[in-house]
N, C-alpha and C positions, 0 to 999 in steps of 0.2 A: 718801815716794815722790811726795806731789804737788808736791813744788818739780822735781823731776824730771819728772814728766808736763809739766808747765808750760813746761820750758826746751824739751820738745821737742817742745808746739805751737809754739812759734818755729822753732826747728830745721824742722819740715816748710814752716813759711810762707818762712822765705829760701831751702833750699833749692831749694825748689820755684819758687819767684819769682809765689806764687800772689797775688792782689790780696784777700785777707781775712784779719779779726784772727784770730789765734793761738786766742784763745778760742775761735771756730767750730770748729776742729778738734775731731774725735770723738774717743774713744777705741778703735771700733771699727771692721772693715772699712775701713782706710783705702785697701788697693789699690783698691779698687773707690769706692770713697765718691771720691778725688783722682785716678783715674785712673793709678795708677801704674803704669809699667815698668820693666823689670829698670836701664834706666839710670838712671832718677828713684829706683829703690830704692837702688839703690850710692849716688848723691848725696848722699841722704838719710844712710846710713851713714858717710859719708866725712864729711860734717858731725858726726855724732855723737862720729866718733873725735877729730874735732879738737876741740870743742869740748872733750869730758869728759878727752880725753885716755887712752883706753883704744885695744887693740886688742883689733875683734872677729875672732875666729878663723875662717879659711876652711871649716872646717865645720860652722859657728855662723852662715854665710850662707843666708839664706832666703828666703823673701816668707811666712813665717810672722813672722818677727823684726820686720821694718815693717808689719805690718799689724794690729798692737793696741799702741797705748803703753804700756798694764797689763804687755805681754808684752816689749817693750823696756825701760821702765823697769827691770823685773825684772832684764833681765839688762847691763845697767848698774850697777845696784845692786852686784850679785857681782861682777862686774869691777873696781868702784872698792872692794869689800871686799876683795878678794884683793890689791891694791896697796895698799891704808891708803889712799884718795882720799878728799877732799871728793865733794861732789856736784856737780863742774864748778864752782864757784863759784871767782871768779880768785885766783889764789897771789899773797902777796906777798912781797916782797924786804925789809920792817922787818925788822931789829931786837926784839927784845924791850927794854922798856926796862926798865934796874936802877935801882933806887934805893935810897937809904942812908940810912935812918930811923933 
């Protein structure tokens, strides 16, 4: 879960278009810690879908959902379990390669 925490202190810094590293982001209170509003929330979640490539369910929308990454990773995690996903990390188009020993 912490490569995921990780991806989604990024995640809040483009998002957001906030001018600090990734690192600074807390784990906790983030609406109040970054100021966030219902639109910076949705933002934030529209980057998450794209990025990981999951969809969060409309009543899985919260400002409990963005406001701890423990509590988002979380449910990232079971979304990309319940599809067979990596953890966001990008797909490729190889090949496997055969060999004939």
């Amino acid at each position: 879960m912490t490569d995921i925490k990780e991806q989604l202190r990024t995640i809040y810094v483009e998002a957001l278009r906030i001018n600090r590293p990734p690192e600074s982001i807390p784990g906790e209170n983030l609406t109040a810690t970054l100021g966030l509003d219902s639109i910076n929330s949705l933002e934030v979640l529209i980057f998450v879908e794209n990025h990981f490539k999951i969809q969060i369910d409309d009543e899985d929308l919260s400002v409990t959902l963005v406001d701890s990454l423990d509590g988002l990773a979380d449910y990232i995690e079971k979304k990309l379990a319940m599809k067979g996903g990596s953890l966001g990390l990008p797909e490729t188009d190889a090949e496997p390669e055969i060999t004939n020993d």
